[in-house]
DSSP file (Angstrom, degrees, kcal/mol; ACC not computed):
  #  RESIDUE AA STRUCTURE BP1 BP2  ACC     N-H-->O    O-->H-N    N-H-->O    O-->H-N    TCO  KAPPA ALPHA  PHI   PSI    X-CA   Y-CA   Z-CA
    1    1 A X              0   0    0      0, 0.0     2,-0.4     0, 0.0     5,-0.1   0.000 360.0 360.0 360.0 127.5   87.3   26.7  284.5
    2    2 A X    >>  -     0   0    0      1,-0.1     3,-9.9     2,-0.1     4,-0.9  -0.442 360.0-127.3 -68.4 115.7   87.1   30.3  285.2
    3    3 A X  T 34 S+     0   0    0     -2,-0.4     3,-0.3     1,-0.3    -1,-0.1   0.880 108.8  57.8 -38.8 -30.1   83.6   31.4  287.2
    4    4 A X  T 34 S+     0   0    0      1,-0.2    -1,-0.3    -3,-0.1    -2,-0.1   0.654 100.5  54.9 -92.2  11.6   83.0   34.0  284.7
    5    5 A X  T <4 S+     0   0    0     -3,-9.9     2,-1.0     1,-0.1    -1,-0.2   0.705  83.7  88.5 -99.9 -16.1   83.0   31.6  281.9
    6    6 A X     <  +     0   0    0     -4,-0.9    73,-0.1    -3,-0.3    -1,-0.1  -0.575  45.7 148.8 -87.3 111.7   80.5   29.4  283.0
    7    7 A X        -     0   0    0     -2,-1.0    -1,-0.2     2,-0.1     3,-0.1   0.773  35.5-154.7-111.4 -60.3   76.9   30.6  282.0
    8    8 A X        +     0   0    0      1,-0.3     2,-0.3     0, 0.0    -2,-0.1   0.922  50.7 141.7  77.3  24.3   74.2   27.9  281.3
    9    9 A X        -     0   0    0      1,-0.1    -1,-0.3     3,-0.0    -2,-0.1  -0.727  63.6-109.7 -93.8 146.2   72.4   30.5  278.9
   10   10 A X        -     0   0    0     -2,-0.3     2,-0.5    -3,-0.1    -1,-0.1  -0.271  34.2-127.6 -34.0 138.6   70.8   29.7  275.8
   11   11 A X        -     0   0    0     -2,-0.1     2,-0.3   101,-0.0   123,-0.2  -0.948  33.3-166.7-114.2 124.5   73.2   31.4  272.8
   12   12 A X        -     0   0    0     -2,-0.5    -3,-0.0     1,-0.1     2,-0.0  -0.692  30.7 -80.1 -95.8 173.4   70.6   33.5  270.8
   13   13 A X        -     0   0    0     -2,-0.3     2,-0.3   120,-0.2    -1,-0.1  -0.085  42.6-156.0 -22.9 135.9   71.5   34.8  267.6
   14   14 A X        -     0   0    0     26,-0.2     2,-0.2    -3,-0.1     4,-0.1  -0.901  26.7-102.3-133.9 172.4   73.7   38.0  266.9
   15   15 A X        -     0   0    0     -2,-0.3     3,-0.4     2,-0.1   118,-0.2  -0.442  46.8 -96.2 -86.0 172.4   73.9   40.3  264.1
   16   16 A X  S    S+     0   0    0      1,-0.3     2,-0.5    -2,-0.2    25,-0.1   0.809 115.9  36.2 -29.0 -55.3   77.2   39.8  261.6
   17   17 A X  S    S-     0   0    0     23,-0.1     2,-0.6     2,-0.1    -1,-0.3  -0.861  76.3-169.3-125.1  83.5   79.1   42.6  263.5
   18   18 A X  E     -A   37   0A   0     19,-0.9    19,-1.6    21,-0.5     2,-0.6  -0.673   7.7-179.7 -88.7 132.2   78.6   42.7  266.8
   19   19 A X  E     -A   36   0A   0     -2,-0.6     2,-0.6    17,-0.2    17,-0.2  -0.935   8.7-168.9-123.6 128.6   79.9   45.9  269.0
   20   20 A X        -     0   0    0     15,-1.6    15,-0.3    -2,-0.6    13,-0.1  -0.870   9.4-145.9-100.8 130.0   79.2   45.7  272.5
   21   21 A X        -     0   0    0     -2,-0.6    13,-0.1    13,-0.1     3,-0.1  -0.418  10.7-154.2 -99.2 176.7   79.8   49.0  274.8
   22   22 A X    >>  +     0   0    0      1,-0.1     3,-5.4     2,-0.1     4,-0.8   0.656  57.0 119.0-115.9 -11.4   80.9   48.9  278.1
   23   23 A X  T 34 S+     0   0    0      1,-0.3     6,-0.1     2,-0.2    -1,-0.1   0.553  74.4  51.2 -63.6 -16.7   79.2   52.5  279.2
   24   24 A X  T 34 S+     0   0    0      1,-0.1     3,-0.4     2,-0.1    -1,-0.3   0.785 114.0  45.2 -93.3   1.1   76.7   51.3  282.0
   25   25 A X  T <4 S+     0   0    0     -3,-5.4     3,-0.2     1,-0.2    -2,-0.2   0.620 122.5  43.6 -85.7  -8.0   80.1   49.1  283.9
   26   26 A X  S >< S+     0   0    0     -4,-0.8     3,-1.5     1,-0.1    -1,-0.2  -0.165  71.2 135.5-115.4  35.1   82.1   53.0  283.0
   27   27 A X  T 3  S+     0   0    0     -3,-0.4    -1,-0.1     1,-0.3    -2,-0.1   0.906  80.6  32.8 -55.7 -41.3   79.1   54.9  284.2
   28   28 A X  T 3  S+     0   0    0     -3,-0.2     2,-0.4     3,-0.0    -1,-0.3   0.113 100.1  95.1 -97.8  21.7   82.0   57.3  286.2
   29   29 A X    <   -     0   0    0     -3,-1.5    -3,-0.1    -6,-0.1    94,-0.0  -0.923  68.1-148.1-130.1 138.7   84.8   57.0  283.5
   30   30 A X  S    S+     0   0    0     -2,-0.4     2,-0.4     1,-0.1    -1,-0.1   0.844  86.9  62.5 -78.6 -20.4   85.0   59.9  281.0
   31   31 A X        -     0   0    0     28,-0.1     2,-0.2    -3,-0.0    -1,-0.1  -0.746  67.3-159.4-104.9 115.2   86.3   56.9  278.4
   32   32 A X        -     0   0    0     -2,-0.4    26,-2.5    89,-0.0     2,-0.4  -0.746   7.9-149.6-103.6 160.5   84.5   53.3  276.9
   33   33 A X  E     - B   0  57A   0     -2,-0.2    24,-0.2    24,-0.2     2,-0.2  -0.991  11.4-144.8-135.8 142.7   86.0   50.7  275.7
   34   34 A X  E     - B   0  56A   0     22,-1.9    22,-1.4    -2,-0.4     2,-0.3  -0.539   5.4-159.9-107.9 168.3   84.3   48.4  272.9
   35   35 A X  E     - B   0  55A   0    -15,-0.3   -15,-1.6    20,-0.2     2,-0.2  -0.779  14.7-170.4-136.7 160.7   84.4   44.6  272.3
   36   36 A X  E     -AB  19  54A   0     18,-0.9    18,-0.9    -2,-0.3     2,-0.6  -0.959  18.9-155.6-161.9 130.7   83.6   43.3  269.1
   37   37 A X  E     -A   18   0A   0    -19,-1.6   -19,-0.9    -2,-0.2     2,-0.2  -0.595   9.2-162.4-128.3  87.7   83.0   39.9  267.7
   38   38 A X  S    S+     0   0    0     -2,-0.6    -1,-0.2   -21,-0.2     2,-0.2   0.176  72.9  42.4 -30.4 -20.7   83.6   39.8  264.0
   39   39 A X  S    S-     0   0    0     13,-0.2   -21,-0.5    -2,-0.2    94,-0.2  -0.226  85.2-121.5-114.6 161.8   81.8   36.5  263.1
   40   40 A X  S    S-     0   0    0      1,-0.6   -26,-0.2    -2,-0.2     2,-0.1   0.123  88.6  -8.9-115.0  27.9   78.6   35.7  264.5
   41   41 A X  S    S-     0   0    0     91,-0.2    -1,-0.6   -25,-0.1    93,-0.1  -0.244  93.5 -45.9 120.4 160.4   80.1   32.8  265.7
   42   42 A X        -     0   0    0     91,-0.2     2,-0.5     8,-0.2     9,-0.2   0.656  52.6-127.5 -44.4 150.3   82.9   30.3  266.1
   43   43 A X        -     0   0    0     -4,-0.1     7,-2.0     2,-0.0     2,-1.4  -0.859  11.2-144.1 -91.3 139.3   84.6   29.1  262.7
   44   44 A X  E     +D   49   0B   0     -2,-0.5     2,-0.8     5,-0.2     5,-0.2  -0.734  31.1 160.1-101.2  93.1   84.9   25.3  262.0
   45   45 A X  E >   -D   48   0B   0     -2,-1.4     3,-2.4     3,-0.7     2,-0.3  -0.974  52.9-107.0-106.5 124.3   88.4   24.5  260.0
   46   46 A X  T 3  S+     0   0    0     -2,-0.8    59,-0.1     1,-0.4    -2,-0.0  -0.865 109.2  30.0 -98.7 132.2   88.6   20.6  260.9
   47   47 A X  T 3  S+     0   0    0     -2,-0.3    59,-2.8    57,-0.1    -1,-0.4  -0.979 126.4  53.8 -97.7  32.7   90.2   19.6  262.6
   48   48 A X  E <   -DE  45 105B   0     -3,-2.4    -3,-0.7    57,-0.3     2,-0.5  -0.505  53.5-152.6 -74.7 128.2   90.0   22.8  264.4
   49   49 A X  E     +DE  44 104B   0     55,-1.4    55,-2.1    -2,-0.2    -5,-0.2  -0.991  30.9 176.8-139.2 142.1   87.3   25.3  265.9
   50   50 A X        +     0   0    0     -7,-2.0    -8,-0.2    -2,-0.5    53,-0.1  -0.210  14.1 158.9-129.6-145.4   88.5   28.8  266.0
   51   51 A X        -     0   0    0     -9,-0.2    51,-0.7    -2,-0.1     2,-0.2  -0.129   9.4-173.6 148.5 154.6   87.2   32.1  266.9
   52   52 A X  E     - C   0 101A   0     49,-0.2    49,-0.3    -2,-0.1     2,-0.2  -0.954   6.9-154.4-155.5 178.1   88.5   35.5  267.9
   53   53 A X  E     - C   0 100A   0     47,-2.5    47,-2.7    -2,-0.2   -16,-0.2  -0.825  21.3-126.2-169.1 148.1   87.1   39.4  269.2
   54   54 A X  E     -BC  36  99A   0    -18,-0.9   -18,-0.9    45,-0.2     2,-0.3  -0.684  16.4-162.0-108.9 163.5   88.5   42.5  268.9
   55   55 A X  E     +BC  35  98A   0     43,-2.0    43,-1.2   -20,-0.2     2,-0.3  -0.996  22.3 154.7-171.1 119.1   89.1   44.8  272.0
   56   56 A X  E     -B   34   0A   0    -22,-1.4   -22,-1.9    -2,-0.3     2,-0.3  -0.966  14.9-173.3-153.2 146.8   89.7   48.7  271.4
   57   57 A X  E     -B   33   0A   0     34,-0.3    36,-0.3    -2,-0.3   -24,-0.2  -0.998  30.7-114.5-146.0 167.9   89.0   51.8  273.9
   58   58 A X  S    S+     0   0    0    -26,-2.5     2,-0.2    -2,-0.3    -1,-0.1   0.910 100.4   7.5 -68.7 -29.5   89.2   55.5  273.5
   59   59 A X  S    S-     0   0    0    -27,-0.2    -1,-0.2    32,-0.1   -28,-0.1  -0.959 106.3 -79.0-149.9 128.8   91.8   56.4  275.5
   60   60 A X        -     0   0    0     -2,-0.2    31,-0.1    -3,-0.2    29,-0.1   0.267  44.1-137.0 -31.2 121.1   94.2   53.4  277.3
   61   61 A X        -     0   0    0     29,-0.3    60,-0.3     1,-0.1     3,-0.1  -0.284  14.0-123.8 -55.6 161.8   92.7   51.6  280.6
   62   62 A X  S    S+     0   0    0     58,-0.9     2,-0.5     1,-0.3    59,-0.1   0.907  94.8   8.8 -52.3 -66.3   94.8   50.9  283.6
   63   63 A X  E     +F  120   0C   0     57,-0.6    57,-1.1    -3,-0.1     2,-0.3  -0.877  61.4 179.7-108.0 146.3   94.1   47.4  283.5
   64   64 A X  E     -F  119   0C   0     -2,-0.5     2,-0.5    23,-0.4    55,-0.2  -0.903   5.2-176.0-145.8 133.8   92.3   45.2  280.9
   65   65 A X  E     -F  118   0C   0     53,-3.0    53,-3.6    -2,-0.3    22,-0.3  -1.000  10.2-174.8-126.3 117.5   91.8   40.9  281.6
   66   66 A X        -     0   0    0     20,-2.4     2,-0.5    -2,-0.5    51,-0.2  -0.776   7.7-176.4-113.8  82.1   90.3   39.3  278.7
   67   67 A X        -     0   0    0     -2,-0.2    49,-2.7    18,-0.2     2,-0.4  -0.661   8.3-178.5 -75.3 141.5   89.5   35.9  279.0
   68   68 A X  E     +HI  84 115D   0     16,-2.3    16,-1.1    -2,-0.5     2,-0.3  -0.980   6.5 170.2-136.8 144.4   88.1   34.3  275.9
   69   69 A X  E     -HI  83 114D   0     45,-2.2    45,-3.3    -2,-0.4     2,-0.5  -0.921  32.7-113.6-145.4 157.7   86.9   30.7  275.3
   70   70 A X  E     - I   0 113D   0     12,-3.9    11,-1.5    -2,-0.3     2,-0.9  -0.917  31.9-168.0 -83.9  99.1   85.4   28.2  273.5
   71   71 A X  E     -H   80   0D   0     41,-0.9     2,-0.6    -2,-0.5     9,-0.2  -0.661  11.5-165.1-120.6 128.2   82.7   26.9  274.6
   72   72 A X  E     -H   79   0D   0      7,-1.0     7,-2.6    -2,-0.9     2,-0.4  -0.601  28.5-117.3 -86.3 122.6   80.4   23.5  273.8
   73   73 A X  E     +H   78   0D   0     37,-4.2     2,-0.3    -2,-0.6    37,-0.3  -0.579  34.1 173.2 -57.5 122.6   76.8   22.7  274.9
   74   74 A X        -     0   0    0      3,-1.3    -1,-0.0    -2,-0.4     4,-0.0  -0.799  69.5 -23.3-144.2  82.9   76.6   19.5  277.2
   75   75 A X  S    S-     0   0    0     -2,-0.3     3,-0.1     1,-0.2    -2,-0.1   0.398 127.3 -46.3 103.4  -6.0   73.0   18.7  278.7
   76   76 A X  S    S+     0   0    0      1,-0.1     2,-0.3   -67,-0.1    -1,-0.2   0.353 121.0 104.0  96.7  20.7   71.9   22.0  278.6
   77   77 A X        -     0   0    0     -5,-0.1    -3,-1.3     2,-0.0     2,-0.7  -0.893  67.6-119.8-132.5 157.6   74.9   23.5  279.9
   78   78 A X  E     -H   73   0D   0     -2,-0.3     2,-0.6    -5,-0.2    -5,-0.2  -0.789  28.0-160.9-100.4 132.8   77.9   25.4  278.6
   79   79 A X  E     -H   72   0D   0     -7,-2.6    -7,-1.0    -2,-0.7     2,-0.2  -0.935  23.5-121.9-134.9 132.8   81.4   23.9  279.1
   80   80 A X  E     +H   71   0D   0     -2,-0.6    -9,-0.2    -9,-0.2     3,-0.1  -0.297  37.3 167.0 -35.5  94.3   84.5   25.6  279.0
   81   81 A X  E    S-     0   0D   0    -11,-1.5     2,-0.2     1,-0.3   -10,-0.2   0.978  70.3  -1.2 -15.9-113.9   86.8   23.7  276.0
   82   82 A X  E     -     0   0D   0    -12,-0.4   -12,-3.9    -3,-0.0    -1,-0.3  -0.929  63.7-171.0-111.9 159.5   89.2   26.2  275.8
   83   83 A X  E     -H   69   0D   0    -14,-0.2     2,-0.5    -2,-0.2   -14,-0.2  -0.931   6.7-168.9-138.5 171.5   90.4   29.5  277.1
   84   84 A X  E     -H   68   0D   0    -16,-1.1   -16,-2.3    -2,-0.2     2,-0.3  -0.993  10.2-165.1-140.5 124.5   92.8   32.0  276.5
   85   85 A X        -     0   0    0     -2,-0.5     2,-0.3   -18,-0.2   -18,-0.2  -0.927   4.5-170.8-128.6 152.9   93.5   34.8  278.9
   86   86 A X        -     0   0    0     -2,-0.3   -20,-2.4     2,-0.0    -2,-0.0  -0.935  14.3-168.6-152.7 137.0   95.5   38.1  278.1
   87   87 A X        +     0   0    0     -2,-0.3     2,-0.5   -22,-0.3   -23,-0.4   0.039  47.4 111.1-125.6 -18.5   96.6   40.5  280.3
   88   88 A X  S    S-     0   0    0    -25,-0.1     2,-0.1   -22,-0.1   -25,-0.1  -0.540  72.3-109.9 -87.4 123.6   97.7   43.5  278.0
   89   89 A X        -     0   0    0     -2,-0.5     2,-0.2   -27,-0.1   -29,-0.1  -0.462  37.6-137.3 -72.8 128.7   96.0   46.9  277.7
   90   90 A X        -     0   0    0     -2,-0.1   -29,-0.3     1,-0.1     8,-0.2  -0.588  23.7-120.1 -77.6 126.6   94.5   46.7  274.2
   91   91 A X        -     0   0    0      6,-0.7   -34,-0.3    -2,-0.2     7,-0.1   0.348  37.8 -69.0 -68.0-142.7   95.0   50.1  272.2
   92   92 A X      > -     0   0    0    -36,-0.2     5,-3.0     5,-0.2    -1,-0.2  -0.346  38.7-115.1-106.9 169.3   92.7   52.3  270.8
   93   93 A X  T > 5S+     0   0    0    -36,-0.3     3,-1.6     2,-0.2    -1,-0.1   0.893 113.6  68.6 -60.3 -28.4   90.6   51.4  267.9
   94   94 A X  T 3 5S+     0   0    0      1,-0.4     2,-0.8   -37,-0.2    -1,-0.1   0.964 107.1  38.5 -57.3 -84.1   92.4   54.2  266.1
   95   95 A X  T 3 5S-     0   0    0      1,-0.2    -1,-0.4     3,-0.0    -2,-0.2   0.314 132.1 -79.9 -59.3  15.7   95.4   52.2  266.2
   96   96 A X  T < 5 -     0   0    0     -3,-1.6     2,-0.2    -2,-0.8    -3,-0.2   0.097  53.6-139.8 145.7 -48.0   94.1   48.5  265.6
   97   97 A X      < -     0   0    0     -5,-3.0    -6,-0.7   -40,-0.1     2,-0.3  -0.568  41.7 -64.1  60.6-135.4   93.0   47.9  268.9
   98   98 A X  E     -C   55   0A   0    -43,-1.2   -43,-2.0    -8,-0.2     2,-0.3  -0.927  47.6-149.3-156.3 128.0   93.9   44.3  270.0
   99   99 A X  E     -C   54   0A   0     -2,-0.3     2,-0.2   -45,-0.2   -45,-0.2  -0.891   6.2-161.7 -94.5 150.7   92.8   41.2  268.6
  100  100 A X  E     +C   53   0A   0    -47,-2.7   -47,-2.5    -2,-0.3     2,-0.2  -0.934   9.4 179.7-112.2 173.2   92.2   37.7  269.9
  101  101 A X  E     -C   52   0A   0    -49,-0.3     2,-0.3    -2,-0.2   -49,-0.2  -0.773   8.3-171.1-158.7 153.3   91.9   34.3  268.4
  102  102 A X        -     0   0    0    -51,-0.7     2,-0.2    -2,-0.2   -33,-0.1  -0.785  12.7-172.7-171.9 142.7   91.2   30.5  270.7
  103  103 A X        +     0   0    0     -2,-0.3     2,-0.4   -53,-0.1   -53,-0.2  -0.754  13.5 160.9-119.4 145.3   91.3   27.2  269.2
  104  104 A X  E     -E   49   0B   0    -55,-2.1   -55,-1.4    -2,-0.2   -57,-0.1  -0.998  46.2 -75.6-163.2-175.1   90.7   23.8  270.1
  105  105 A X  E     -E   48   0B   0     -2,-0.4     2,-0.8   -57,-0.2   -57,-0.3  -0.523  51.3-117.4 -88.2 156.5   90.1   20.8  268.6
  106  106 A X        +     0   0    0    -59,-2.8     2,-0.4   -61,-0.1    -1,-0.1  -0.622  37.4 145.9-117.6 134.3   86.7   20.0  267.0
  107  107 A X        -     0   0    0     -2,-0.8    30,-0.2     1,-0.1    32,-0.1  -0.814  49.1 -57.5-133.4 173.3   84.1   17.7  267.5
  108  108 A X  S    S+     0   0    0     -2,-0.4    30,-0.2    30,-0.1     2,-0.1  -0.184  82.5  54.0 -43.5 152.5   80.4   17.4  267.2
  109  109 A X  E    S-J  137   0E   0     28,-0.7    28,-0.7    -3,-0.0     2,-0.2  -0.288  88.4 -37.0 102.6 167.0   78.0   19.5  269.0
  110  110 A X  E     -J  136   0E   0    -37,-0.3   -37,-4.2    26,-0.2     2,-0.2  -0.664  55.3-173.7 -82.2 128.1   77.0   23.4  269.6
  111  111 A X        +     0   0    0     24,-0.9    24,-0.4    -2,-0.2     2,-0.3  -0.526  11.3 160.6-120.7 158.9   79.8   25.6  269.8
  112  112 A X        -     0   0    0     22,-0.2   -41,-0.9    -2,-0.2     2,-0.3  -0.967  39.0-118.2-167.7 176.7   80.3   30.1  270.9
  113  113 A X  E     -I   70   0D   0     -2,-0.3    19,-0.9   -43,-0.2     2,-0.3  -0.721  30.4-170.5-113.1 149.3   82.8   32.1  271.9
  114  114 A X  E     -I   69   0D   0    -45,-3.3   -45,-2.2    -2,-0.3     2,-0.3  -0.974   8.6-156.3-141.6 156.6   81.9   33.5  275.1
  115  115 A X  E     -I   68   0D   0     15,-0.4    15,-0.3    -2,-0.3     2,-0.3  -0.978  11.0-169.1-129.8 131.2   84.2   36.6  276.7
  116  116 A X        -     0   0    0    -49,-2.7     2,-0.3    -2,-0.3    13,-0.2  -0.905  11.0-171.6-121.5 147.6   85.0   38.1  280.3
  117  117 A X  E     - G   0 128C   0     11,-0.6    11,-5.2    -2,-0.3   -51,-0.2  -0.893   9.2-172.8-169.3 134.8   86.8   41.2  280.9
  118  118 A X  E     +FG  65 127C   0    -53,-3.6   -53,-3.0    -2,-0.3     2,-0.3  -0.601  24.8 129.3-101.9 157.2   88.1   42.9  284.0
  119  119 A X  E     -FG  64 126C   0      7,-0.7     7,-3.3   -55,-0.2     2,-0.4  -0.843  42.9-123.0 165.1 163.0   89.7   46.6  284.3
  120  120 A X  E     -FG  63 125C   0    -57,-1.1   -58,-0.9    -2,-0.3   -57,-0.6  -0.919  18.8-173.5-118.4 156.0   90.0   49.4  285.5
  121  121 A X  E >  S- G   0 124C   0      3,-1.4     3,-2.2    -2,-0.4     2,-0.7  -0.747  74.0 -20.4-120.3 176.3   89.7   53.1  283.8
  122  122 A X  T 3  S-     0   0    0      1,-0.3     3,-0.1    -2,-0.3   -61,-0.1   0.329 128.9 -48.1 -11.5  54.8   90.4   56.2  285.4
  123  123 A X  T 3  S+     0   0    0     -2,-0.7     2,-0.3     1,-0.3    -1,-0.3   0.317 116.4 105.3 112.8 -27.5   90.2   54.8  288.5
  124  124 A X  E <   -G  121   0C   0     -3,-2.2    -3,-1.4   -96,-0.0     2,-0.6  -0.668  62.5-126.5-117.5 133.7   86.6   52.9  288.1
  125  125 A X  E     -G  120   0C   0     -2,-0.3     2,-0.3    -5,-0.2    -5,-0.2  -0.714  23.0-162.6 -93.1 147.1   86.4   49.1  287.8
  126  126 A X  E     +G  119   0C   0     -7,-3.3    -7,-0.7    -2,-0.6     2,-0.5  -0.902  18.9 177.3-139.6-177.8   84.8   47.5  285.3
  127  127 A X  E     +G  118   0C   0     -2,-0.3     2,-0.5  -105,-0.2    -9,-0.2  -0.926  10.7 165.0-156.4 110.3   83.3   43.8  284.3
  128  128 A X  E     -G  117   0C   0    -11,-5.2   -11,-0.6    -2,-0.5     2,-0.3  -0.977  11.2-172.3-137.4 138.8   81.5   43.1  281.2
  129  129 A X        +     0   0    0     -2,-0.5   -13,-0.2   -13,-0.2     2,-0.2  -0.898  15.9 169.9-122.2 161.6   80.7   39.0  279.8
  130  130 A X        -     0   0    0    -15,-0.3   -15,-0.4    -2,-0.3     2,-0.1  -0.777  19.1-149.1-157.4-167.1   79.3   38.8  276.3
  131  131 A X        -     0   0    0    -17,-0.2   -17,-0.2    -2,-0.2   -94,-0.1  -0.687  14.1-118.8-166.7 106.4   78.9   35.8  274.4
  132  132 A X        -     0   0    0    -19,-0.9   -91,-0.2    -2,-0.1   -92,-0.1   0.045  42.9 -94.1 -54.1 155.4   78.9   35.1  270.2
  133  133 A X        -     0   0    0   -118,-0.2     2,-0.3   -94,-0.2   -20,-0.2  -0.442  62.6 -94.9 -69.1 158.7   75.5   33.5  268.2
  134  134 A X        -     0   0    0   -123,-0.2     2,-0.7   -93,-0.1   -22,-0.2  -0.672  29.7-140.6 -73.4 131.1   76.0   29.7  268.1
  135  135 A X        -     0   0    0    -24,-0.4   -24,-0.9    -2,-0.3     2,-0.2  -0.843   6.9-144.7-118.7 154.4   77.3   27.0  265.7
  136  136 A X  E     -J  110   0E   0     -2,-0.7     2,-1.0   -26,-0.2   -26,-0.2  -0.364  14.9-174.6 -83.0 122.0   76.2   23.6  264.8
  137  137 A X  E     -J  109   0E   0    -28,-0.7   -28,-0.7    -2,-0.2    -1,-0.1  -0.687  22.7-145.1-124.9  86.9   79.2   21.3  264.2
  138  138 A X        -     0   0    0     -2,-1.0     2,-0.5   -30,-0.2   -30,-0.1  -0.015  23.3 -95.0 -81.7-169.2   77.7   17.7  262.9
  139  139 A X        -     0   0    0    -32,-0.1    -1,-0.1     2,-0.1   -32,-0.0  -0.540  44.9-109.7 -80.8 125.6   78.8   14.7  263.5
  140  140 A X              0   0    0     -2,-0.5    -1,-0.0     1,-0.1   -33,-0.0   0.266 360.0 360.0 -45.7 162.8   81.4   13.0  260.5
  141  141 A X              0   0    0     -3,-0.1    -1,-0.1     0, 0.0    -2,-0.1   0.489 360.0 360.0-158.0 360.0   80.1   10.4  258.5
């Protein structure tokens, strides 16, 4: 499991659309780049749990690392399901941006999406984690 997925936070609520900015890790970068998590968390097609975030900047990064994962509560802790890492500098919103999408199989318990992303912009690194509102997946019967 990748350090920067592992949180052990609470998953509060989020609104419908959430857009996260990146502008206090780009304090020195003329440029932001946004994350966005369409949903307000994960979708349950059984046998399936899915979710996916969108990933847009004004003007291309040097680098951008987006891990994104599924993650389940166990004990009062979050554990890494699955994750999906991508490597590709996302384009601008103007153009599309770049989405991603992680799956795994579903079973009972509280599920999110949670996201790390590495990069550079002009020059300046930057590091941002976010995390999607929670959902409650019971158990068949």
């Amino acid at each position: 499991m990748p350090p920067e997925m592992a949180t052990g936070a609470k998953a509060e609520p989020l609104p419908v659309e959430v857009i996260v900015r990146f502008r206090d890790a780009l304090k020195h970068a003329v440029n932001d780049c946004d994350f966005i998590f369409p949903a307000n968390h994960p979708d349950v097609r059984s046998p399936q749990i899915t979710g996916g975030g969108l990933a847009g900047c004004d003007a291309p990064p040097d680098s951008h690392r987006v891990q994104l994962a599924l993650e389940y509560e166990q004990g009062g802790r979050w554990v890494v399901a699955s994750v999906k890492t991508d490597n590709a500098v996302p384009p601008t919103f103007k153009s599309g941006g770049r989405r991603y999408e992680v799956s795994t199989a579903c079973y009972a318990g509280t599920w999110r999406l949670a996201v790390a992303i590495r990069g550079t912009i002009q020059g300046h690194q930057f590091r941002f984690e976010d995390h999607s509102g929670s959902v409650e997946v019971p158990a068949s019967t």
